[in-house]
C-alpha positions in Angstrom: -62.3 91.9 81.0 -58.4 91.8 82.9 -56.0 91.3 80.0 -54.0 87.8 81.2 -50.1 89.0 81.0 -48.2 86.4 78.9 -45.1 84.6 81.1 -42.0 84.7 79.3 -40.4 82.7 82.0 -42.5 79.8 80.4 -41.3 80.5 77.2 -37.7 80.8 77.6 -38.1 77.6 79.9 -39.4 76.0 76.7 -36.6 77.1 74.7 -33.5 76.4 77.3 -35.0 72.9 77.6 -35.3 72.0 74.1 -31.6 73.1 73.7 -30.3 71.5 76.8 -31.9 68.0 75.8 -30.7 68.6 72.1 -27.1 68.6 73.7 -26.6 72.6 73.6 -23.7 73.6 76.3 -24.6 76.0 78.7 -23.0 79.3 77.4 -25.0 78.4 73.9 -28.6 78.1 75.7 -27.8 81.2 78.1 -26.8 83.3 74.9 -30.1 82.2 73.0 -32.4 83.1 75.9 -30.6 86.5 75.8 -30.7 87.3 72.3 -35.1 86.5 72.4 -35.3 88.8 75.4 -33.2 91.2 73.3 -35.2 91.2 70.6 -38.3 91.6 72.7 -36.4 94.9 74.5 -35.3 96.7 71.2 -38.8 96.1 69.7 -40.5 97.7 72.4 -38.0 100.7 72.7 -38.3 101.4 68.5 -42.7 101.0 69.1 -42.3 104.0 71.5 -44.1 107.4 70.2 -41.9 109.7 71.2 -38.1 110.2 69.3 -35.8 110.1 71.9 -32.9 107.8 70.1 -30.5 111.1 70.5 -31.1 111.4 74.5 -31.7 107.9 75.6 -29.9 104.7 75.6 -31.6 101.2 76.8 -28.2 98.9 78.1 -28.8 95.4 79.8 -26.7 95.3 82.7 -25.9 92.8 85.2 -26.3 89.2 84.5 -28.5 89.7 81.5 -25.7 92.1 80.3 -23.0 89.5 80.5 -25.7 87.3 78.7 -26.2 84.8 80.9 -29.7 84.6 80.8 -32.0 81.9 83.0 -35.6 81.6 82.0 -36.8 83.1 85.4 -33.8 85.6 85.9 -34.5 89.2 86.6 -33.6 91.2 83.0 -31.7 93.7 84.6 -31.8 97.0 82.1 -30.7 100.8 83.1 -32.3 103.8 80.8 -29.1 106.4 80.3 -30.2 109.3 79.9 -28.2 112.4 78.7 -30.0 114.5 80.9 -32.9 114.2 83.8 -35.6 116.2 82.1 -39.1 115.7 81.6 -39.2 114.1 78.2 -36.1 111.7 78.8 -38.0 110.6 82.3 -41.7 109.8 80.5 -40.2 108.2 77.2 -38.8 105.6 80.0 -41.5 105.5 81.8 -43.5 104.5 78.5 -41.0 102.0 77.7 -41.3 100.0 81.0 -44.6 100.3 80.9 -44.5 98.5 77.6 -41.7 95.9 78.6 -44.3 95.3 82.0 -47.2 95.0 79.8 -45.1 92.0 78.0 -44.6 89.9 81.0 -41.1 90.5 81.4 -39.5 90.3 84.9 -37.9 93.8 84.4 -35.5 95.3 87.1 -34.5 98.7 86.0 -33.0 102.0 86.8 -33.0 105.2 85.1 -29.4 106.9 85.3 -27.2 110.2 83.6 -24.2 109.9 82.9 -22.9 111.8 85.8 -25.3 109.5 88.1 -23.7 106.0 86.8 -20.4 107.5 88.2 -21.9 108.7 91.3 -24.4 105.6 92.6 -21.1 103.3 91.5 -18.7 104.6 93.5 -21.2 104.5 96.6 -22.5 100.9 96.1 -20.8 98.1 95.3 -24.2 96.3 94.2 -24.4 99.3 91.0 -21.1 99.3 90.1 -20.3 95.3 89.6 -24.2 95.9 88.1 -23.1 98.7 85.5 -19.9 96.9 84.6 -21.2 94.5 82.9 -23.2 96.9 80.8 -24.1 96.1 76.9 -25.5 98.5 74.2 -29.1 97.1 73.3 -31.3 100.4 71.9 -31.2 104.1 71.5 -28.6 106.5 71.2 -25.0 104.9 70.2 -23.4 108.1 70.7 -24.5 108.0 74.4 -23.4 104.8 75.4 -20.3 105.1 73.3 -19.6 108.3 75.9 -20.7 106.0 78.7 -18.0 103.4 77.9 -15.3 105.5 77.0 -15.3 108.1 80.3 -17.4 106.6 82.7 -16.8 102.9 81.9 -12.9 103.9 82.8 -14.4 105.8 85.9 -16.1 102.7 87.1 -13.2 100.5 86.4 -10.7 102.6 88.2 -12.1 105.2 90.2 -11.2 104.2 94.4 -9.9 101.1 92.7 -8.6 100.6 95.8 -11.7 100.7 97.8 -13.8 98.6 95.3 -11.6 95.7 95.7 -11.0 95.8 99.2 -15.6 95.7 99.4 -15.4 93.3 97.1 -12.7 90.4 99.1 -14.9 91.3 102.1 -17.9 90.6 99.6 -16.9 87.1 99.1 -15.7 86.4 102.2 -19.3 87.5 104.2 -21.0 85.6 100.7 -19.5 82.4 101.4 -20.4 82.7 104.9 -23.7 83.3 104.6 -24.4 80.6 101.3 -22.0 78.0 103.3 -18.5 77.7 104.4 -17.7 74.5 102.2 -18.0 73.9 98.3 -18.7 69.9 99.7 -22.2 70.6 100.9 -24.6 68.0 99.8 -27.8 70.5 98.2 -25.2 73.3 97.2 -26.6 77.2 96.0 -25.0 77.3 92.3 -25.0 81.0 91.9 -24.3 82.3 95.2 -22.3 79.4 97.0 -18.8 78.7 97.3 -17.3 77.9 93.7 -20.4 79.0 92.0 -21.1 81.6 89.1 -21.0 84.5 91.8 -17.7 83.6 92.2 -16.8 83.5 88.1 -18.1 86.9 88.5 -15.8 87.7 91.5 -13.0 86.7 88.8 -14.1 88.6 86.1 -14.2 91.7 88.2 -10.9 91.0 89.9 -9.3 90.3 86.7 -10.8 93.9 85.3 -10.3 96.3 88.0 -6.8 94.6 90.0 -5.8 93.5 86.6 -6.8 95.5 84.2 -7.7 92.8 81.7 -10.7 93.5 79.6 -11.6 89.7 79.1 -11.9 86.4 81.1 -9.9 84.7 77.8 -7.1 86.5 79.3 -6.7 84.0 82.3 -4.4 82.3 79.9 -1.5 84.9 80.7 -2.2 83.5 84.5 -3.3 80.1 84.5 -2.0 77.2 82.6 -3.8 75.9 79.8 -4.7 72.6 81.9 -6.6 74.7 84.8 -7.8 77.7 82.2 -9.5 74.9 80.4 -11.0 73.6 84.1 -12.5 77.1 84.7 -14.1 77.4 81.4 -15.8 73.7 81.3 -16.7 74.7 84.9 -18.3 77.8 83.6 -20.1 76.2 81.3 -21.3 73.2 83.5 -22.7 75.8 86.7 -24.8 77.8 83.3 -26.0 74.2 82.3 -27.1 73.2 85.8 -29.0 76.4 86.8 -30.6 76.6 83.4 -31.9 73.0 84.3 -33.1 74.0 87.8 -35.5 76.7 86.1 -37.1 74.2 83.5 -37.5 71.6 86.5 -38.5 73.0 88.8 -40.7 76.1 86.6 -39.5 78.8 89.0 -36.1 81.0 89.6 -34.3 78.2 91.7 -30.5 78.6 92.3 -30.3 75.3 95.0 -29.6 71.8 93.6 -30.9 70.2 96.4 -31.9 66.3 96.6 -35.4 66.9 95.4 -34.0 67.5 91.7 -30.3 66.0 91.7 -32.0 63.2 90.0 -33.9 64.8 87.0 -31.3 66.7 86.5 -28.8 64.5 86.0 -31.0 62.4 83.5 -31.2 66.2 81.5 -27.4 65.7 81.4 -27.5 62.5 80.6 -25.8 61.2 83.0 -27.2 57.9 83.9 -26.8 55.6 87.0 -24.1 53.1 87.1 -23.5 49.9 89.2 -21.6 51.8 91.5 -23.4 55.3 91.4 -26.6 56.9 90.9 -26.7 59.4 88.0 -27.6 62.0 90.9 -24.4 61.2 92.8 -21.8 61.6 89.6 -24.1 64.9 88.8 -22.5 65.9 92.5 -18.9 64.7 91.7 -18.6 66.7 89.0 -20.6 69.1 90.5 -17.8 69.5 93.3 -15.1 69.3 90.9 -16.4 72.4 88.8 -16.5 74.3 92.1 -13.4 73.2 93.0 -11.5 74.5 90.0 -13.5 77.7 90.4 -12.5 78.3 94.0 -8.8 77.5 92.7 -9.0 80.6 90.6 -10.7 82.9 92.6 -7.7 82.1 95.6 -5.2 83.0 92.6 -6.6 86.0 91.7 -7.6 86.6 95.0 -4.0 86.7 96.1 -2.7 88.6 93.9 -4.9 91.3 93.7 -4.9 92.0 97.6 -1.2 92.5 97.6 -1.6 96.0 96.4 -4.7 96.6 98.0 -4.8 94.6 101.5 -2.3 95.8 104.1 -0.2 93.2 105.9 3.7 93.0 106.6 5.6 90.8 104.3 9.3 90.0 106.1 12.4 91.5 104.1 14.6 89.0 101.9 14.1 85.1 101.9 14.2 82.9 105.0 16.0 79.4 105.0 14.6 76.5 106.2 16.4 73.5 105.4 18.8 72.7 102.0 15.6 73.0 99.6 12.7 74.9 101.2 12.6 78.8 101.9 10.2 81.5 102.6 10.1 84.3 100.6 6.9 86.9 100.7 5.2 84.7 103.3 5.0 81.7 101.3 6.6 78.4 101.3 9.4 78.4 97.9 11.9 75.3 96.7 15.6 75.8 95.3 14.7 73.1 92.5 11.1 72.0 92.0 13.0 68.7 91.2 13.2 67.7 94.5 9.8 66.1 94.3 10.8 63.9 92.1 11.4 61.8 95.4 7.5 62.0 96.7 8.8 61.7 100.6 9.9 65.1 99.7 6.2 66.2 99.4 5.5 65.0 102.2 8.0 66.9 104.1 6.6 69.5 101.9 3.1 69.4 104.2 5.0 68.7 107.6 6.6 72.1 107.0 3.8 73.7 105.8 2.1 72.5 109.3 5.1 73.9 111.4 5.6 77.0 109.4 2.0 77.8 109.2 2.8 79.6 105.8 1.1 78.2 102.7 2.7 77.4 99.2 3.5 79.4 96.5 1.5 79.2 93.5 4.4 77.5 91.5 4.8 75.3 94.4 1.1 74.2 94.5 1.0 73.7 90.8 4.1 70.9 90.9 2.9 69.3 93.9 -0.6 68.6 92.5 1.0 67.8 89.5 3.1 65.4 91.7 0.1 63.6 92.9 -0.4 60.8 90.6 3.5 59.6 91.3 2.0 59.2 95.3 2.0 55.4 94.8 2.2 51.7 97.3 6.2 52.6 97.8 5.2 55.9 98.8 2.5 54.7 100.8 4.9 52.3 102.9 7.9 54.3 103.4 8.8 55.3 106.7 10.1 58.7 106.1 6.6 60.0 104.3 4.8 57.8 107.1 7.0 59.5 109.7 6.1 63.1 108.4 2.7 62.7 108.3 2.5 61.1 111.7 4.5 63.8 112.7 1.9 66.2 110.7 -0.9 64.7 113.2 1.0 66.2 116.6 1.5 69.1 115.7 0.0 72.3 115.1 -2.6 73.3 112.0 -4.0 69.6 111.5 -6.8 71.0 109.9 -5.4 73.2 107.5 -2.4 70.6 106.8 -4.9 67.7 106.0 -7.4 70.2 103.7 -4.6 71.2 101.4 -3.2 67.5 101.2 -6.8 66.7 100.1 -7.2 69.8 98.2 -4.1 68.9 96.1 -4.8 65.1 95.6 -1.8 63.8 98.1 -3.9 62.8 100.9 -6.6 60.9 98.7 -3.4 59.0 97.0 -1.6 58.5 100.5 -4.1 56.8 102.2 -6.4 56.0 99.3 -8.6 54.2 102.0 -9.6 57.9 102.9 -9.4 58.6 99.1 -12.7 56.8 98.3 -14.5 58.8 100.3 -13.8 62.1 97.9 -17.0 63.5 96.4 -19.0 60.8 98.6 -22.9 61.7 98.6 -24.8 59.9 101.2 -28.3 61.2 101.8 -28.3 61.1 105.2 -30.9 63.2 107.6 -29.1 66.1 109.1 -26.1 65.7 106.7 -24.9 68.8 105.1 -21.9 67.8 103.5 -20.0 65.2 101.4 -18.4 62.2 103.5 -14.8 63.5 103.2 -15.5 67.1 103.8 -17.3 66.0 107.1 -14.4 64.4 107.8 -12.0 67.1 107.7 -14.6 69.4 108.9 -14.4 67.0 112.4 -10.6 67.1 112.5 -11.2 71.1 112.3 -13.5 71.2 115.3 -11.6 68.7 117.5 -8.3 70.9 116.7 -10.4 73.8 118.0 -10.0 72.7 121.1 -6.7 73.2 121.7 -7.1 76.9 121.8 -10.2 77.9 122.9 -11.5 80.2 125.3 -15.3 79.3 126.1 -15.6 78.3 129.6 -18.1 75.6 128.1 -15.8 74.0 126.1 -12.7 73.8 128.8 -13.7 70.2 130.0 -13.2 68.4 126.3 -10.3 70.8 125.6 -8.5 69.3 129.1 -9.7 65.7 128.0 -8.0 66.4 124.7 -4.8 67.7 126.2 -4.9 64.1 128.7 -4.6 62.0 125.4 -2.8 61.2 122.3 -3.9 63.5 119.4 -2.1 61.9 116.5 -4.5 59.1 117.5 -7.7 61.2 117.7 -6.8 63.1 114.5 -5.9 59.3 112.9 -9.4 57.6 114.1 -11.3 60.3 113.0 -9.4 60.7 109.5 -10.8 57.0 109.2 -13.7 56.5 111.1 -16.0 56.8 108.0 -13.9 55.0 105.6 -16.7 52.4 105.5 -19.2 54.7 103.9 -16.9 53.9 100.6 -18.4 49.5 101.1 -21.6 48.8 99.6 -22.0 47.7 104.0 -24.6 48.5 105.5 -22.7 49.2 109.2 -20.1 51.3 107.8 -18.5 50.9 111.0 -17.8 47.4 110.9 -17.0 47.3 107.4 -14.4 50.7 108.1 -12.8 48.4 111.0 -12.2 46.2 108.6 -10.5 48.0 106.5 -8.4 49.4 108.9 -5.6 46.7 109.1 -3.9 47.7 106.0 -3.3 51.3 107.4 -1.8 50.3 110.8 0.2 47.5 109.1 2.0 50.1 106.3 1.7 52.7 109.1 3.5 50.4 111.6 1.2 51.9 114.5 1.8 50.2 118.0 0.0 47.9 119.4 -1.3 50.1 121.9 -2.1 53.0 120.0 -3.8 50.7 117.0 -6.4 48.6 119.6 -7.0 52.3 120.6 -7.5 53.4 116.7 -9.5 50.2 116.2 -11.8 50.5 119.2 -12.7 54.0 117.9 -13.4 53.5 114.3 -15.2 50.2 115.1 -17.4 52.4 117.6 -17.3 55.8 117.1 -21.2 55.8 116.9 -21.9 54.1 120.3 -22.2 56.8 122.7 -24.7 58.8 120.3 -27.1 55.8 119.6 -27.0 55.0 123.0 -27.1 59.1 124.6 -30.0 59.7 121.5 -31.8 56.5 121.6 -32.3 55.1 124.7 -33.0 56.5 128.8 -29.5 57.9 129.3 -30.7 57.9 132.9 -31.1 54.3 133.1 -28.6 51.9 134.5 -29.0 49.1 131.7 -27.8 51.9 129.2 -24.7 53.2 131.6 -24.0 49.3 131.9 -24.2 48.6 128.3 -21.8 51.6 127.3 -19.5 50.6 129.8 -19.6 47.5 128.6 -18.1 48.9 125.1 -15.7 51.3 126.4 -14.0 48.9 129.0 -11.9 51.9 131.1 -12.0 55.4 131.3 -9.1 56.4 128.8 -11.6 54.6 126.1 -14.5 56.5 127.3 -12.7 59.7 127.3 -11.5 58.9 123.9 -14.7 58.5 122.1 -16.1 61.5 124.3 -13.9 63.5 122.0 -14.8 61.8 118.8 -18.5 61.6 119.2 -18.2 65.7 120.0 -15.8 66.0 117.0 -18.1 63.8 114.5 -21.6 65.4 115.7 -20.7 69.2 115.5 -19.6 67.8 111.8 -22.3 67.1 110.7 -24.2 70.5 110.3 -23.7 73.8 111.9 -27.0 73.3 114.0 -27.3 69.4 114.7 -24.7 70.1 118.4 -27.4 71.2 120.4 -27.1 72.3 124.1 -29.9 69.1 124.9 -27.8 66.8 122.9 -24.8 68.2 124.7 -26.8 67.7 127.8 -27.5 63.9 127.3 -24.4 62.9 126.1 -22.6 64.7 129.3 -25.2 62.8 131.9 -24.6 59.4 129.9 -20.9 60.0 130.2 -20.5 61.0 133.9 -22.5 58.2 135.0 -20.7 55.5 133.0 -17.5 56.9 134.4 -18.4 56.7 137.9 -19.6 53.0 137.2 -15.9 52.2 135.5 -14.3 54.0 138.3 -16.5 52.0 140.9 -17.8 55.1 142.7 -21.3 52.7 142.2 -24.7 54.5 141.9 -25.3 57.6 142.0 -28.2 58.2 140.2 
């Protein structure tokens, strides 16, 4: 009769959920799960027949060496061995055939000394691996020789090299996992802002660094933003533990089908204003958020040394207050913000220089942000600079780091109720505001770009106004933020506070207006109906009123669908909204029918 294997998964499930519900943290339940596999792992290495202790060492490595167990994550181990002979090879072989025979999802290697040093320095995969390596079994003396020579080795050997592969690790990562921290069903470990990326920070901080501990973050950070990491830390261990004793499997994506259990696990319940899945996603975006703050610090300053690009001699002047020094935006007196139209000048030069802050910069002005208030809002010279901000060059990145910060939300805090906004929409891959600036981002593209396919919008765009395209697509979802059901009626609505503190002209505001209110009009109509048929070129036409209207919302419904997810602009879709437009313009323009 088969022997039926037991399924420790199942058991530590049991275990991280009766901690989790009894209000354990994270960090506390990942350690537990560790030390039962732990004990498991040294029992089964002692029951083994042979004595081997002097020539072999069992060390968890990898996620299970940094103890940060899941119920159904590998258990990464390596057997060190002093040397590759026969009886170090079969005493391993006996003790994985043991830890197999136990159930337990092993992933193992079997490595000298000389070999560790070796497969590191090759692979980037074995070396972040053996980093994280912890004594568990077996021969002290071994691993002590392991962490005192080729620990260093690992650390420091083509230092260079390793952190080089690893920037270009996260960069290809966060491409691949998704190129936004907003998206609505994120991946925890591997995503932007997730535990991949604590780990990206540990290693950074260890090898560019030299820092032995992620406690030492304090000499970096302030206490404010070193407390933000470790809460967000713990939160990303909390959700993924939950995710495995949901869903009974290794699952790394909070996706819609358990944002709602597992905000109950946390106990966070609904509200009258938001589901208990939606503020499981606000905070959700706000622990990646703090995470991705990090990783750019340490980011930066460990490719200095390592990533070659030209830094200009001595310090350039701007104006009275604001320099460059080292390719990065610097003040005379951080007191200048004190006056808050100074911060917005702040982000109209950071749009014309194209340089970013400094780090001290940064800090002050997001420290800055809660001072961003109805004066502020009203004044002419911040309304001025961010109007100005709009014509010119890197929109995108400009808007993104006055989000980032918490200026723009406070600015136009119309926009500012859409941060964090969940709407499970179909096709929708990320939160309200990120789609947003994500649609700015693609319309700016435009400007510069060199597929033939794309030349006809990018003449259309040069034809009009884009402070007012960049405006009415900043706020064209502001309605999403209304308990109404037509956002776009409730966002025209809410327009008429903006233009009036804005002082837009008439002109340009009926133009602003007629967007926002129907920025959806040529998709329903292009998607939903015969774009071949006359009653639907009338009906369109009908909206739009003239040509510059039509070529206006052209733009918009482009920028706003190729926003929506990487996929949802199709060549078809592109297809029916190019017939629908053509026709309606030759009806405006009374060339008759064509078709």
């Amino acid at each position: 009769m088969n022997m039926i294997k037991p399924n420790i998964g199942n058991d530590l499930c049991d275990v991280a959920e009766r901690l989790i519900m009894s209000g354990a943290d994270g960090t506390e339940t990942a350690r537990q799960l560790t030390l039962n596999v732990d004990d498991l792992l040294v029992s089964a290495y002692k029951s083994k027949e042979a004595d081997t202790d002097s020539m072999l060492s069992l060390v968890a490595v990898g996620g299970y060496g940094r103890r940060e167990l899941a119920p159904y994550s590998d258990i990464d181990i390596m057997l060190l061995a002093k040397k590759r002979d026969r009886i170090s090879m079969e005493a391993a072989q006996s003790i994985l055939y043991r830890l197999w025979d136990m159930g337990l999802n092993i992933s193992h290697s079997f490595r000298t000394l000389d070999e560790c040093v070796e497969d590191a320095v090759n692979d980037f995969q074995t070396r972040t691996s053996l980093i994280e390596s912890r004594f568990l079994a077996g021969s002290g003396m071994l691993f002590d020789e392991f962490r005192q020579d080729v620990y260093q080795k690992l650390l420091f050997k083509r230092r260079r090299e390793f952190i080089g592969e690893l920037l270009r690790e996260i960069a290809g990562r966060h491409k691949e996992y998704g190129d936004s921290v907003y998206l609505l069903e994120p991946n925890i470990k591997e995503g932007r802002g997730g535990l991949r990326d604590i780990h990206a920070v540990s290693w950074l901080l260890k090898t560019g660094l030299r820092m032995n501990a992620i406690e030492e973050l304090k000499k970096i950070l302030s206490r404010g933003d070193y407390d933000h990491f470790i809460k967000a830390y713990d939160f990303l261990l909390r959700v993924r533990l939950c995710l495995h004793f949901i869903s009974r499997r290794r699952n790394d994506i909070l996706s819609f089908e358990f944002q709602g259990e597992t905000a109950k696990v946390m106990g966070l319940n609904d509200t009258k204003r938001f589901l208990g899945s939606e503020i499981l996603m606000r905070l959700y975006y706000r622990k990646a958020k703090s995470v991705m703050d990090v990783l750019a610090r340490l980011r930066n300053m460990c490719s200095r040394p390592y990533v070659v690009f030209r830094i200009p001699a001595g310090i350039k002047k701007i104006n009275g207050d604001f320099y460059i020094s080292k390719n990065e935006i610097i003040v005379k007196d951080k007191s200048i913000f004190k006056n808050t139209d100074r911060i917005l000048e702040a982000f109209h030069i950071y749009s014309l220089t194209g340089k970013k802050f400094s780090s001290h910069v940064r800090e002050v002005i997001r420290n800055r942000f809660i001072f961003i208030n109805k004066k502020t809002r009203s004044s002419r010279t911040a309304i001025i600079y961010f109007m100005e901000i709009l014509r010119g060059d890197k929109v995108y990145e400009t808007l993104n780091e006055m989000h980032d910060t918490g200026i723009l939300d406070r600015f136009i805090p119309e926009f500012g109720r859409l941060r964090h906004l969940v709407i499970q929409e179909p096709y929708h891959r990320y939160t309200v505001d990120e789609h947003t600036l994500i649609a700015i981002r693609n319309l700016e593209m435009l400007k510069n770009t060199k597929h033939a396919k794309f030349r006809f919008l990018a003449e259309m765009f040069k034809n009009l106004k884009q402070e007012v395209l960049f405006l009415s697509l900043l706020l064209h979802d502001i309605g999403k933020g209304t308990p109404h059901k037509r956002h776009e009626d409730s966002g025209y609505m809410m327009l008429k506070s903006v233009m009036e503190r804005f002082n837009i002209e008439h002109e340009e505001r009926r133009k602003i207006e007629f967007l926002v209110k129907n920025h959806i009009a040529l998709s329903k109509l292009a998607l939903t109906r015969d774009s071949d048929a006359y009653e639907t070129v009338i009906q369109l036409a009908e909206v739009v009123e003239n040509e510059d209207n039509l070529n206006a919302l052209y733009l918009m419904t482009y920028a706003d669908m190729t926003a929506v997810n990487p996929g949802f602009w199709t060549e078809w879709k592109a297809y029916l909204f190019y017939e629908l437009y053509t026709k309606t313009k030759a009806h405006i323009n009374g060339v008759g029918r064509q078709y």
